[in-house]
N, C-alpha and C positions, 0 to 999 in steps of 0.2 A: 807382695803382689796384692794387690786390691781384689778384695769378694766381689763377687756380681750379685748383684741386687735382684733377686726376680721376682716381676711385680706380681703381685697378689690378685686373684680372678674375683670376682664376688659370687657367693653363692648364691645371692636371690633369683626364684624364678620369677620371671611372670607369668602366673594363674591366670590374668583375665581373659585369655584366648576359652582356657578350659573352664572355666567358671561360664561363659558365654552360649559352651556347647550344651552344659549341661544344665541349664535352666530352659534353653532350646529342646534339650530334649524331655525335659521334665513337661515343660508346657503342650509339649505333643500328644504325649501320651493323659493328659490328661485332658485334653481335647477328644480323641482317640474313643477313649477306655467306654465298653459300654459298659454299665454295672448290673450285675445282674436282681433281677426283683424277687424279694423273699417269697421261698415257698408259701404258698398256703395250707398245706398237705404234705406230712412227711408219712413213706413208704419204706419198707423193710423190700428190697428187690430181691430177686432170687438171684441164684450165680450159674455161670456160664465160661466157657473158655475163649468167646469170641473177643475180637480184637480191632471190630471193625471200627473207627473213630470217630462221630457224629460231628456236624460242625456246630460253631458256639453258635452262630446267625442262621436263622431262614428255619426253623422250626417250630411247626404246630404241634403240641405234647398233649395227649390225654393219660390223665393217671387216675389209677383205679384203688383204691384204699382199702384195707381191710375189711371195713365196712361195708364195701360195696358200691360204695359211694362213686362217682364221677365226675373230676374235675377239668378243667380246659384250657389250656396257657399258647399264648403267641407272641413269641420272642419280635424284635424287632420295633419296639415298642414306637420311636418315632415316627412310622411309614406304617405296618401294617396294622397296628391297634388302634390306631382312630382311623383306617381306612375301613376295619373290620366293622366297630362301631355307626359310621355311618350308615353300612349298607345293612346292620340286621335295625338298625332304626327306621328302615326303611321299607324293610321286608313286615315290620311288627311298627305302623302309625303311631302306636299309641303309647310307643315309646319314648318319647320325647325328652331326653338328656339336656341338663343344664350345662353348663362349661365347666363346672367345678364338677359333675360327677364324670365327663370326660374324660377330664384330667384326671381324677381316679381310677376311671378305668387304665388309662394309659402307663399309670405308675406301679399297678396291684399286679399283685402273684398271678393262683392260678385263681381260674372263676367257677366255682360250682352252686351256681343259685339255681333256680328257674327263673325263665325270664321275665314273671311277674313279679318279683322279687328284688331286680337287678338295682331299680332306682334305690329303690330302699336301703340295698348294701350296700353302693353305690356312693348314697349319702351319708354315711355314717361317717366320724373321725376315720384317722388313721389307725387308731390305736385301737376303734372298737371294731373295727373291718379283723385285726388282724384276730382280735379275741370270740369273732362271734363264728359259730357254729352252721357251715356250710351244710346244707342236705344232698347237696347234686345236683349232677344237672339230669333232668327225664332222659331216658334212653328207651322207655317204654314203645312197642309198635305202635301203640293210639297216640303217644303224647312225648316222640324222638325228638324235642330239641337240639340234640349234640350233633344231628344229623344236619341242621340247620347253620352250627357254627364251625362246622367243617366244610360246610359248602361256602359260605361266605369267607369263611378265614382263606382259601383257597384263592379264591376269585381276589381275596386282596394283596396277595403274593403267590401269583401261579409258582414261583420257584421256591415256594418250602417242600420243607420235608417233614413226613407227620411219624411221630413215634407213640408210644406207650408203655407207660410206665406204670406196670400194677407190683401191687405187693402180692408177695411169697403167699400172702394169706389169704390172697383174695380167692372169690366163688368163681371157678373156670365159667360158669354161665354170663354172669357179667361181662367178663372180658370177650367171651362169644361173641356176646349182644355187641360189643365195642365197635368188633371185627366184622360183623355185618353191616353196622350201619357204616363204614368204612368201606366196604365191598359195595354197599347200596347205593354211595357215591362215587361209585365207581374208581376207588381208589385201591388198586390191590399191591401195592408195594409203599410198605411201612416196616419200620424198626423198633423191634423190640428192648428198651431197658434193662438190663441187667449188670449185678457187679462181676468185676474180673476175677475170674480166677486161676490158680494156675494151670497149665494144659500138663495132662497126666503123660503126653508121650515126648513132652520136652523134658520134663522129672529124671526118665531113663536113664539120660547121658549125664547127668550131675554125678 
C-alpha cells in the first residue's frame, strides 16, 4: 500500500502587515511626545503621603531654591510661552524680543532673571544659558515681578494649574511671600510639590 504524501505547509510569515503597524505607531508617538525642557534649578522637596497626580500639560510651577531664590516655568511650550511672551512685552515696551530670543524663550527651562535682564539671558548660547547663574525673579512688595508673570501666564491659558515647588531648605518666609502674591492675584488653590512617601497607616496591614 502506497504512503500518503502530506504536503508540507511553509513556515514563513508575512511581517509586512506588522512591520506597517509598527512604524505607524512609532511615527505617532513621535509626533505626540512633548519632551520635557531641562530644569534650570534643582530642589531637594520635602516628603509627604499625598497621592494626588498633577497632570504633565497645563502647569504654571514656581520653585523656590534653597537660596531663596525664585524661579518660574510654563509647560505647554507651543501655545502658552509665546503667548505668555507676547503679553509681558507688552505690559513692559521696552522689551522688545528678537525671534531668536523667542525661540529661546520658548525652548528654556525654568526663568529666574528680572526682567531687565531677560534679553540678555535670553541671548546667550544654549550652553551658557544653562551655565550661567540665575538670581531670581523680584518677589519684593515694591519690585513683585512674579506677580506680573503669574498674571499673564494665566491670561495665556486660563486652564493651567499653578503649583510649587520649594526645597526642604528653603526660608518659610520666601515661600509666604510666593503664597501671597498668589493670593494677591487672586489665586487661592494651588498644589504643593513634594516626594512620595509611604503612608504610615497603610504599613499596619503589611
Amino acid at each position: 500500500m502506497p504512503k500518503v504524501k502530506i504536503p508540507r505547509k511553509s513556515t514563513t510569515i508575512d511581517m509586512t502587515a506588522m512591520t506597517d503597524v509598527a512604524f505607524l505607531l512609532l511615527t505617532f508617538f513621535m509626533l505626540t511626545t512633548q519632551f520635557k525642557s531641562d530644569d534650570s534649578v534643582i530642589v531637594d522637596t520635602p516628603s509627604s503621603i499625598s497621592e494626588i497626580k498633577l497632570p504633565d500639560t497645563d502647569v504654571l510651577n514656581i520653585t523656590v531654591t534653597k537660596e531663596g531664590k525664585v524661579f518660574f516655568s510654563i509647560d505647554n511650550k507651543n501655545f502658552s510661552r509665546e503667548k505668555l511672551l507676547t503679553r509681558m512685552s507688552a505690559k513692559y515696551p521696552n522689551l522688545n524680543f528678537t525671534a531668536e530670543e523667542e525661540r529661546a524663550f520658548v525652548l528654556s527651562g525654568s526663568i529666574g532673571v528680572p526682567l531687565n535682564q531677560l534679553k540678555g539671558y535670553l541671548a546667550l548660547d544654549e550652553s551658557e544659558r544653562k551655565m550661567y547663574d540665575q538670581p531670581g525673579i523680584p518677589i519684593d512688595s515694591t519690585n513683585n515681578e512674579l506677580g506680573d508673570w503669574i498674571m499673564q501666564g494665566r491670561l495665556s491659558n486660563p486652564g493651567v494649574r499653578i503649583t510649587i515647588k520649594g526645597d526642604q531648605g528653603s526660608s518659610w518666609s520666601v515661600v509666604k511671600k510666593v503664597m501671597d502674591t498668589l493670593q494677591d492675584k487672586n489665586v487661592n488653590k494651588f498644589n504643593l510639590i513634594t516626594d512620595l512617601e509611604a503612608d504610615p497607616n497603610k504599613l499596619k496591614g503589611l
